[in-house]
C-alpha positions as CSV (number, residue, x, y, z in Angstrom):
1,X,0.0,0.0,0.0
2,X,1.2,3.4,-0.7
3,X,0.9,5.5,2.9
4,X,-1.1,9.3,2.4
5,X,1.3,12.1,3.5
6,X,-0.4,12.6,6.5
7,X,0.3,8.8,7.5
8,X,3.3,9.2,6.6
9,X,3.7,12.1,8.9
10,X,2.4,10.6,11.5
11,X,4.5,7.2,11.3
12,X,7.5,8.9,10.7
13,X,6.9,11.2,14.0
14,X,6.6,8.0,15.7
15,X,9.4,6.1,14.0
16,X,11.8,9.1,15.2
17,X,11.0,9.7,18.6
18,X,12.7,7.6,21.2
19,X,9.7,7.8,23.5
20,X,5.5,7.6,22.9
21,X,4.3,10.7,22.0
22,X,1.1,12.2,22.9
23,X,-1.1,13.0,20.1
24,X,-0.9,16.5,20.7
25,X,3.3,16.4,20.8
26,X,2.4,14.5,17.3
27,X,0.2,17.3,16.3
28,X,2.9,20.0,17.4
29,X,5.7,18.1,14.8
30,X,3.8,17.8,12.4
31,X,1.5,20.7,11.9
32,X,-1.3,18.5,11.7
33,X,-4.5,19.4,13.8
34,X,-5.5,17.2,16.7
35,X,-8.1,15.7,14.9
36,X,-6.3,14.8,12.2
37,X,-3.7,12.6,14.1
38,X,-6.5,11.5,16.3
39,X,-8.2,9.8,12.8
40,X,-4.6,9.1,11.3
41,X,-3.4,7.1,14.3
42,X,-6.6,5.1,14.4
43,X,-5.9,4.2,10.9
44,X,-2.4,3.3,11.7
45,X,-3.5,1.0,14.1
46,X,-6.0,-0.3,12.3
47,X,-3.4,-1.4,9.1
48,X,-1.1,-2.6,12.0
49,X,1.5,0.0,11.7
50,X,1.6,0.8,15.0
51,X,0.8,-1.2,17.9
52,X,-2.2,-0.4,20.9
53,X,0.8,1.7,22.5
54,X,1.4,3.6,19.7
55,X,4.9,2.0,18.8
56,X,5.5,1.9,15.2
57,X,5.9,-2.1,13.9
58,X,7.8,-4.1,11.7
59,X,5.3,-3.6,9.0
60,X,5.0,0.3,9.5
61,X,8.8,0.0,9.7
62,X,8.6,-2.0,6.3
63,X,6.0,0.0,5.2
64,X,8.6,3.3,5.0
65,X,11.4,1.4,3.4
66,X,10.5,3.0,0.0
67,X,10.6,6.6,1.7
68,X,14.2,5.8,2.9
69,X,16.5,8.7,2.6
70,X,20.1,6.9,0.7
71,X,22.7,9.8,0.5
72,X,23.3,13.5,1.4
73,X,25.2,15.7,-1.1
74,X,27.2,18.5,0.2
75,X,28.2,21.3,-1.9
76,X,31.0,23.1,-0.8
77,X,33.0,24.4,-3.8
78,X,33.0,27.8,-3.6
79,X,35.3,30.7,-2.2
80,X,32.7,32.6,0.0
81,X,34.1,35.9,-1.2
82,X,31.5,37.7,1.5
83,X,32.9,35.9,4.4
84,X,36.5,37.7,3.6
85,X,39.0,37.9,5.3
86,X,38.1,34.8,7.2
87,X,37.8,33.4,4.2
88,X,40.8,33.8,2.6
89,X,42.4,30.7,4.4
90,X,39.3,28.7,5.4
91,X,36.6,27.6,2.7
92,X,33.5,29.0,4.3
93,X,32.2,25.6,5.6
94,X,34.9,24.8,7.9
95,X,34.4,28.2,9.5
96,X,34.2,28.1,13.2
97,X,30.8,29.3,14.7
98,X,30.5,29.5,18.7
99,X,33.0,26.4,18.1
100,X,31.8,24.2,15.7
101,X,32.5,24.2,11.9
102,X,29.7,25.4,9.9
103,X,29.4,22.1,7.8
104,X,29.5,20.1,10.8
105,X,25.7,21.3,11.8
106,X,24.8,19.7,8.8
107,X,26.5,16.5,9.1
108,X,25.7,16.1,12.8
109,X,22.2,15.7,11.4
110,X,22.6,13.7,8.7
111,X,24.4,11.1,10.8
112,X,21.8,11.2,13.3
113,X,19.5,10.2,10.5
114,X,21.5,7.5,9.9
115,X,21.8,8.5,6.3
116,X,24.2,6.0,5.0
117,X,26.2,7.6,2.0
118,X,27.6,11.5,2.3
119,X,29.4,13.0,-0.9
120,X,31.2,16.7,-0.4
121,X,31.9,18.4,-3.6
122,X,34.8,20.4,-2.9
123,X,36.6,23.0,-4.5
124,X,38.4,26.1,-3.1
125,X,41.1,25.1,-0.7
126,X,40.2,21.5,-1.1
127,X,42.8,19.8,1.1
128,X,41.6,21.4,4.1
129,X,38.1,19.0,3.8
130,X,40.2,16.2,4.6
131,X,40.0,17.0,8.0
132,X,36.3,16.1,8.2
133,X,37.2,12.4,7.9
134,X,38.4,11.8,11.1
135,X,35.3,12.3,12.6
136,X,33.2,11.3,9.6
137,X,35.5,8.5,7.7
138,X,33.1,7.6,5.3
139,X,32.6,11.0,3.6
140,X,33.2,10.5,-0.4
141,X,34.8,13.4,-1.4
142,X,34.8,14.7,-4.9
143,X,36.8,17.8,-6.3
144,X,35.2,20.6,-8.9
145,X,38.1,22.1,-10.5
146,X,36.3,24.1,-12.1
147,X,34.7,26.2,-8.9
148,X,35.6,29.9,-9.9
149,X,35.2,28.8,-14.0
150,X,31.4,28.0,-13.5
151,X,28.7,28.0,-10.9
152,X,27.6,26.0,-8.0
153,X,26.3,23.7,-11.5
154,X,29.3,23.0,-12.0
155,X,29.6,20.7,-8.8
156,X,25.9,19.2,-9.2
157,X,27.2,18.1,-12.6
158,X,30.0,15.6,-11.2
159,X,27.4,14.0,-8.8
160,X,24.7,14.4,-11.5
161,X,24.3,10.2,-11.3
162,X,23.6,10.4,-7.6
163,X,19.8,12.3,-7.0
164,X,17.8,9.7,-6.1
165,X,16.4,9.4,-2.9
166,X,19.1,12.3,-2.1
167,X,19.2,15.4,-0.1
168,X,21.5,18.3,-1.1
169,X,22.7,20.5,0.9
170,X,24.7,24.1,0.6
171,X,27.3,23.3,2.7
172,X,27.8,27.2,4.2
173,X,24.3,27.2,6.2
174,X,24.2,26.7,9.8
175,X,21.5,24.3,11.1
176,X,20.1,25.1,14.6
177,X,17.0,22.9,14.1
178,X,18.3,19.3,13.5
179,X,14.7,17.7,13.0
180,X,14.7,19.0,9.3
181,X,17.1,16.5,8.5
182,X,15.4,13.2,8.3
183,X,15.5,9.2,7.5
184,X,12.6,9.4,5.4
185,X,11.0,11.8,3.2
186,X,7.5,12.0,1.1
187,X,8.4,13.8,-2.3
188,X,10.5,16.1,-3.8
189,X,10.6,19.1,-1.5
190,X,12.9,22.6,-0.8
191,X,12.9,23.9,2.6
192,X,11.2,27.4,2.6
193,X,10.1,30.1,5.6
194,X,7.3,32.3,4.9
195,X,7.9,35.8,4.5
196,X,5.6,38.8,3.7
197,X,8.6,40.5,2.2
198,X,12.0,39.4,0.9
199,X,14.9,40.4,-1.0
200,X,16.3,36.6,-1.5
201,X,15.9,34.4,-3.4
202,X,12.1,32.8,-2.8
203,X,9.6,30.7,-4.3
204,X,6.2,31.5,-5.4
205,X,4.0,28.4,-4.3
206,X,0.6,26.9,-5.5
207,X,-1.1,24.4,-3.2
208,X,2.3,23.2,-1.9
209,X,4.2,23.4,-5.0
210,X,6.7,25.4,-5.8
211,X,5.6,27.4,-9.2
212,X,8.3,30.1,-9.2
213,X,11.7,30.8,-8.3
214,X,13.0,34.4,-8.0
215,X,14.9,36.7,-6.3
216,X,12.9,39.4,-3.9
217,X,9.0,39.3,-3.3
218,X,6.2,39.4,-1.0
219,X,3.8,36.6,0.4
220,X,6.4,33.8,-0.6
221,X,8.5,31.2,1.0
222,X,12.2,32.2,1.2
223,X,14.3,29.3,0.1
224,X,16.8,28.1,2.4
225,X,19.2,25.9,0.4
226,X,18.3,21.9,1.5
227,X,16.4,20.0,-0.6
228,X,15.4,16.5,-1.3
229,X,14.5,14.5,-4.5
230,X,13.0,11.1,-5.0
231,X,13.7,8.3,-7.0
232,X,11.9,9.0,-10.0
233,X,13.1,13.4,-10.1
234,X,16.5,11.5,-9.1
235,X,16.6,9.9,-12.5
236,X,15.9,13.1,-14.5
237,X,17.7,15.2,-13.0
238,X,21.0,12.7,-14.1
239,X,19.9,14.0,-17.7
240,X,18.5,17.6,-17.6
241,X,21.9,18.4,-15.6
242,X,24.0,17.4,-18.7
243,X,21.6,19.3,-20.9
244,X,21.2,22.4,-19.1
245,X,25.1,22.3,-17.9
246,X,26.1,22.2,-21.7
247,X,23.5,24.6,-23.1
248,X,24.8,28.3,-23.9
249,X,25.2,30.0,-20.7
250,X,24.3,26.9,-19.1
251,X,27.5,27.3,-16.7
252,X,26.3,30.5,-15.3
253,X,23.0,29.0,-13.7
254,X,22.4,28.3,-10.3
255,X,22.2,24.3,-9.9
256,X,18.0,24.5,-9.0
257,X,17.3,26.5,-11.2
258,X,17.4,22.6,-14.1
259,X,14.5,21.9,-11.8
260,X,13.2,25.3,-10.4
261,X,13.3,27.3,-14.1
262,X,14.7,25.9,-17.2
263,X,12.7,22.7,-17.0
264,X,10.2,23.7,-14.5
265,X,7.3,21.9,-16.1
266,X,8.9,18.7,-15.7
267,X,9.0,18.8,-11.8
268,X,6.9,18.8,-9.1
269,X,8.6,20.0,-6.3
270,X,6.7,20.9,-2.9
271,X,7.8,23.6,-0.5
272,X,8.8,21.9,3.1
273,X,8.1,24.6,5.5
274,X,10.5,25.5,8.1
275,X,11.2,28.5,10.7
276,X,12.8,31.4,9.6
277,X,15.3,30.6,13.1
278,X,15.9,26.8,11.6
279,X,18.8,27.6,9.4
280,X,21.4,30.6,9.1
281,X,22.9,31.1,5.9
282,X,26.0,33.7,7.4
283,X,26.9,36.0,4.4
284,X,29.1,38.4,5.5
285,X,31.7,38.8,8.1
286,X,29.1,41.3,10.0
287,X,26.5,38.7,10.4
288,X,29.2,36.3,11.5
289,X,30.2,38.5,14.6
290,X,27.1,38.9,15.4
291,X,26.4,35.2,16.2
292,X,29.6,34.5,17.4
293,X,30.9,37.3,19.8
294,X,34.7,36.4,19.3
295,X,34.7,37.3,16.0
296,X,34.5,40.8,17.6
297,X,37.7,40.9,19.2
């Protein structure tokens, strides 16, 4: 059987959680109304996904196998030419904030979601990366010699075989909420606050889908730069990457914009709400003393 989002919701709140949850801490993660869970967990029990005690079974468990998150894909080419001076010797991700590397947010999360394969496309100041493996040995790392030749498509395009069932993440944004990353996930989504006014780069959204990227607007979501793609967007993006990469002007485009813009009608991507306080994307060396108070000396 193929689960309803909200069942899916549900049984991956439950699935996650080292402890029962009451239906209202359900309702609280997943932005679903108390009735709602009330039905959905009836349902659940009823298909014997979870048990009387509300502990998830070895056929709800089965049941999400096709969900399953396989790899995260970090992109961390660039040179971070805001972030100067610091980052004229550190690439931008391994920057220290209140003591912990930037990238490592990220990571921390995606090993608590016991996501088994992580790729970091690297570029500026390469060698320094290598330092990650000691604490995360099996990191694949692969280099984009071409960083300040091309944009960030130019790293998508050496991974281009390895979307499915994948998360990518910009490797310079500082996660605070670690929930966001997960072991399973629905459809083809890009995290997204809402904002009545921004001059970043945002989506315009019709009934959870995203319709429109753009830079600056008002009623939108602002896009934060994690995203996730199933098996089946997995398997076109392998080939629209290779087209749009080799297309005039092609290696000027932002990496999103295959699926977001040039072949926009061949996607369905959905806007996965988050809190504007859920992820810090540090720009410049300003924003960076103000969150870490060292900087200042």
């Amino acid at each position: 059987m193929k689960l309803t989002y909200n069942e899916f919701e549900v049984l991956t709140t439950i699935e996650r959680s080292d402890k029962k949850l009451s239906q209202r801490e359900i309702a609280n993660y997943t932005n679903l109304s108390l009735g709602t869970v009330n039905k959905i967990i009836s349902e659940l029990e009823n298909k014997d996904l979870i048990d009387s005690n509300g502990v998830i079974t070895k056929k709800g468990l089965e049941e999400l196998e096709p969900y399953r998150v396989k790899r995260a894909i970090f992109l961390a080419a660039g040179f971070g030419s805001r972030l100067v001076p610091i980052t004229l010797n550190t690439p931008k991700p391994l920057v220290r904030v209140n003591g912990k590397k930037i990238i490592e947010t990220l990571l921390d999360a995606v090993v608590d979601a016991e996501i088994p394969e992580i790729i970091i496309v690297t570029g500026y100041l390469n060698e320094q990366f290598e330092i990650l493996s000691k604490k995360y040995p099996y990191i694949k790392f692969v280099v984009n010699d071409k960083y300040n030749e091309a944009n960030n498509i130019s790293s998508a395009y050496l991974v281009k075989d390895k979307f499915e069932n994948a998360y990518v993440l910009e490797s310079d944004l500082y996660l605070y909420n670690s929930r966001l990353i997960r072991k399973y996930e629905y459809y083809s989504n890009f995290l997204g606050f809402s904002v009545d006014r921004t001059d970043d780069w945002c989506f315009e959204v019709k009934g959870n889908v995203i319709t429109k990227e753009k830079i600056g607007g008002y009623n939108c979501y602002q896009m934060c730069g994690i995203s996730y793609y199933d098996d089946v967007d997995g398997k076109k993006i392998r080939n629209d990457l290779e087209e749009v990469y080799n297309m005039p002007g092609g290696k000027e485009k932002y990496w999103e914009q295959v699926m977001l813009d040039v072949k926009k009608d061949d996607y369905k991507i959905h806007v996965r709400e988050c809190k504007k306080g859920d992820i810090i994307e540090i720009d410049t060396f300003n924003e960076l003393k103000a969150i870490d108070k060292s900087y200042c000396v």
